[in-house]
C-alpha positions as CSV (number, residue, x, y, z in Angstrom):
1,X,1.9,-11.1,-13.5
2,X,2.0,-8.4,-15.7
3,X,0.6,-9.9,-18.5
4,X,-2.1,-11.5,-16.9
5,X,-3.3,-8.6,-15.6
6,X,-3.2,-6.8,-19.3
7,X,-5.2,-9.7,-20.2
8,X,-7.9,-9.6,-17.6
9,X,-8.0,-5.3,-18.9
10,X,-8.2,-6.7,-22.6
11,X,-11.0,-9.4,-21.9
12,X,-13.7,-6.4,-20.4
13,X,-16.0,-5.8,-22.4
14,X,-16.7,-2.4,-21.7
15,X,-13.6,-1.0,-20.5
16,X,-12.3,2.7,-21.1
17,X,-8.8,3.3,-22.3
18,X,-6.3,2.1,-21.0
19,X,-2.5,3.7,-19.9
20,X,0.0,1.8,-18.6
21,X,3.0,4.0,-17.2
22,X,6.0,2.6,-18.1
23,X,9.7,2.7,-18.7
24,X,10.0,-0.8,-18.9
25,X,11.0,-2.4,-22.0
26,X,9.3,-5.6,-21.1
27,X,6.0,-3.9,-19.7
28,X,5.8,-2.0,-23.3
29,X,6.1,-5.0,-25.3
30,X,2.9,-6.2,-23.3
31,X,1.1,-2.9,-23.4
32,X,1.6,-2.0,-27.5
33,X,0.1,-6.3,-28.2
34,X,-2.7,-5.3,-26.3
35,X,-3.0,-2.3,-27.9
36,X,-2.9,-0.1,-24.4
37,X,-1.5,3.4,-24.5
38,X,1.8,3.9,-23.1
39,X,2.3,6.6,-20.9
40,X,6.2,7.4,-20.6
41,X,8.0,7.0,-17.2
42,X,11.3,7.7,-17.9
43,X,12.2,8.8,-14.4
44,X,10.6,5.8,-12.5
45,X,9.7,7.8,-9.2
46,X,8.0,4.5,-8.2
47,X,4.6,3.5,-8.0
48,X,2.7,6.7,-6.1
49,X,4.8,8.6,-8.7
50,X,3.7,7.0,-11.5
51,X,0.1,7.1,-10.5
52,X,0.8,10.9,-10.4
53,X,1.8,11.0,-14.0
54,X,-1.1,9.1,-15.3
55,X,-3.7,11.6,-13.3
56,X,-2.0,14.2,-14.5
57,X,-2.8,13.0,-17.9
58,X,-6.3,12.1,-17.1
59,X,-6.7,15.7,-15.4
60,X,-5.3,17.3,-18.7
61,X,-7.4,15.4,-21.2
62,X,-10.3,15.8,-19.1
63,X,-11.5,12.0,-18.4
64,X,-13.5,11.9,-15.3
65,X,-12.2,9.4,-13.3
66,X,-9.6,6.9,-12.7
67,X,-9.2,3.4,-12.0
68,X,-5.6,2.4,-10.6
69,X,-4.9,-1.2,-10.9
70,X,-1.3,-2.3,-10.0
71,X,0.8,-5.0,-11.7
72,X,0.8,-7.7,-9.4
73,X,-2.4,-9.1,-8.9
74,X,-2.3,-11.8,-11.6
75,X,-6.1,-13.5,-10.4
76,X,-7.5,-10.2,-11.5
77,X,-11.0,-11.0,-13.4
78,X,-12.7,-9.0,-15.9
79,X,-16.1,-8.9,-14.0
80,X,-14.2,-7.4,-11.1
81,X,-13.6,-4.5,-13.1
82,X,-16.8,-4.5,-13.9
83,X,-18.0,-5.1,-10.5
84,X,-15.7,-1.7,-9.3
85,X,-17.4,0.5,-12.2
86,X,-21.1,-1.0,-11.3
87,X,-20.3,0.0,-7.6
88,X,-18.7,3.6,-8.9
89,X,-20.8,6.9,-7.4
90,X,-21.5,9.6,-9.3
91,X,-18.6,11.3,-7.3
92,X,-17.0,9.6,-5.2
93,X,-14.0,6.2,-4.4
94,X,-14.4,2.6,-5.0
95,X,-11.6,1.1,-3.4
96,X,-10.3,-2.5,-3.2
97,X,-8.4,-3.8,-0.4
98,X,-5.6,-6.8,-0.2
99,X,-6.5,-9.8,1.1
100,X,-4.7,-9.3,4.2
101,X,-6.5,-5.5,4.2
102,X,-3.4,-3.5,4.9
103,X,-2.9,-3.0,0.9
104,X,-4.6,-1.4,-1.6
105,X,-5.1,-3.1,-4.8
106,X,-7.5,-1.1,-6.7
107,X,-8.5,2.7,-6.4
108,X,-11.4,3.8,-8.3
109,X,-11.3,8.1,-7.9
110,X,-14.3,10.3,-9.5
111,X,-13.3,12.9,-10.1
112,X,-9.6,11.7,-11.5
113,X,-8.1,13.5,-9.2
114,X,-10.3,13.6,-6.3
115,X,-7.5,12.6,-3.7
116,X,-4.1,11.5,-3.9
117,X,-3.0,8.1,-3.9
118,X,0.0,7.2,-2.0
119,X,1.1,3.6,-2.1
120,X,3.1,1.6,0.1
121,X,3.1,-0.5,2.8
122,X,-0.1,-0.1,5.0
123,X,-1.7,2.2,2.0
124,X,-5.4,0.9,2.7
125,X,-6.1,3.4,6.0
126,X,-4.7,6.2,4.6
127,X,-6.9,5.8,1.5
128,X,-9.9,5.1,3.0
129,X,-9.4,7.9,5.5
130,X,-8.6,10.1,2.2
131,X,-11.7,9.3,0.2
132,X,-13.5,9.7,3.4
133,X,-12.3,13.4,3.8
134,X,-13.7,13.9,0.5
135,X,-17.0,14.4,1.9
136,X,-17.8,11.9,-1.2
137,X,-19.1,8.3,-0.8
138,X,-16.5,6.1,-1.0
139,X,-17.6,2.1,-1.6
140,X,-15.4,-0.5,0.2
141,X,-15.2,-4.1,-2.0
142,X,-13.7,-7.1,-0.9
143,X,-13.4,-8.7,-5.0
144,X,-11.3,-12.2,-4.4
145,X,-8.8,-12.3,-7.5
146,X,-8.0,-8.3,-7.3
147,X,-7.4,-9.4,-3.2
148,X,-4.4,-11.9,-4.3
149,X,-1.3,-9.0,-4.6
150,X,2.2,-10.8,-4.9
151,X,4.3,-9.2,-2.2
152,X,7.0,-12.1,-0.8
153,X,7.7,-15.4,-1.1
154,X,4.7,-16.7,1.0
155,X,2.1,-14.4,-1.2
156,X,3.5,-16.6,-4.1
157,X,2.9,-20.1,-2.5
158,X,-0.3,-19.1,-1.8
159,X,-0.7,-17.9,-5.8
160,X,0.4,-21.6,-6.4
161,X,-1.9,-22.9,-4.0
162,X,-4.9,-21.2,-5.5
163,X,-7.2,-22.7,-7.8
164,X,-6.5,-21.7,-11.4
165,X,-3.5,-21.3,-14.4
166,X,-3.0,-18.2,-15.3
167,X,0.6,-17.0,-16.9
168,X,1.9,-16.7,-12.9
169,X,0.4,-19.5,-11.3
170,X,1.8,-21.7,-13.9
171,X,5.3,-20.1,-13.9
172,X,5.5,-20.5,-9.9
173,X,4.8,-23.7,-10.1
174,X,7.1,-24.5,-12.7
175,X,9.8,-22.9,-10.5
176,X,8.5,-24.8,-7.8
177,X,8.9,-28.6,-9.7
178,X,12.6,-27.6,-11.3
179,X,13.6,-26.6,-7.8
180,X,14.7,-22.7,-8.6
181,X,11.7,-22.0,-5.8
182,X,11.4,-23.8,-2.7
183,X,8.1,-25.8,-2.3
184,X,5.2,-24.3,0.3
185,X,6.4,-25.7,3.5
């Protein structure tokens, strides 16, 4: 998942840099053949944590704003991205909700540190109720390949079940035919 979502970063056009916060040896393979800064991690305080680190960053080097994209939405397009920084305010949020609209799968912040971000189960209410508090306009957009977030077994047969081959799809549905998955009942 990882890597297609590194890909989909790679293949916009116009993107800004890029971090990805890491401690995984795997996840900075992927990151230095895309040529993707790596922005150490070596306490792993999970994902909320991490997203504090790379703010923190941003906030020090004076970018100004932030686009969170997590790892496991592997039907993530390039003109989604686009789509989120087309939608941006001047000052405000663009966020992206799951599929099933409990999670959040894409947090757009203007200035970089404009709220926090907490993540979790159920983070789409808090973070809409955050940006809201802002007193900024915060855009709400349903985007259908940053919607697909891989959370249990039943978010992976619907992965297979979509339309497309990226890296995942074709690795769940390998599992799937060598019997290492079950099939989607």
């Amino acid at each position: 998942m990882l890597h297609d979502v590194l890909s989909a970063l790679y293949e916009w056009k116009d993107r800004p840099s890029v971090g990805i916060v890491t401690s995984d040896a795997y996840a900075t393979q992927l990151a230095t053949e895309y040529k993707f800064e790596i922005i150490p991690d070596p306490e792993n305080p999970g994902e909320t944590g991490a997203i504090e680190i790379a703010t923190q960053v941003c906030v020090e080097r004076g970018e100004d704003s932030t686009l969170v994209i997590p790892a496991d939405i592997p039907l993530i397009k390039p003109w989604e991205l686009e789509e989120i920084y087309k939608q941006a305010p001047a000052e405000g949020t663009v966020l992206v909700p799951a599929g099933d609209g409990r999670g959040t799968n894409a947090a757009f912040r203007r200035p970089a540190n404009l709220f926090p971000l907490r993540f979790g189960n159920n983070s789409f209410k808090p973070h809409h109720a955050a940006a809201q508090a802002t007193g900024q306009p915060c855009v709400i957009l349903n985007l259908p390949g940053i919607a697909v977030d891989i959370d249990n077994p039943e978010d992976l047969h619907q992965l297979i079940a979509l339309p497309g081959n990226t890296r995942a799809q074709l690795l769940a549905r390998e599992y799937v035919r060598i019997g290492k998955m079950p099939s989607p009942v």
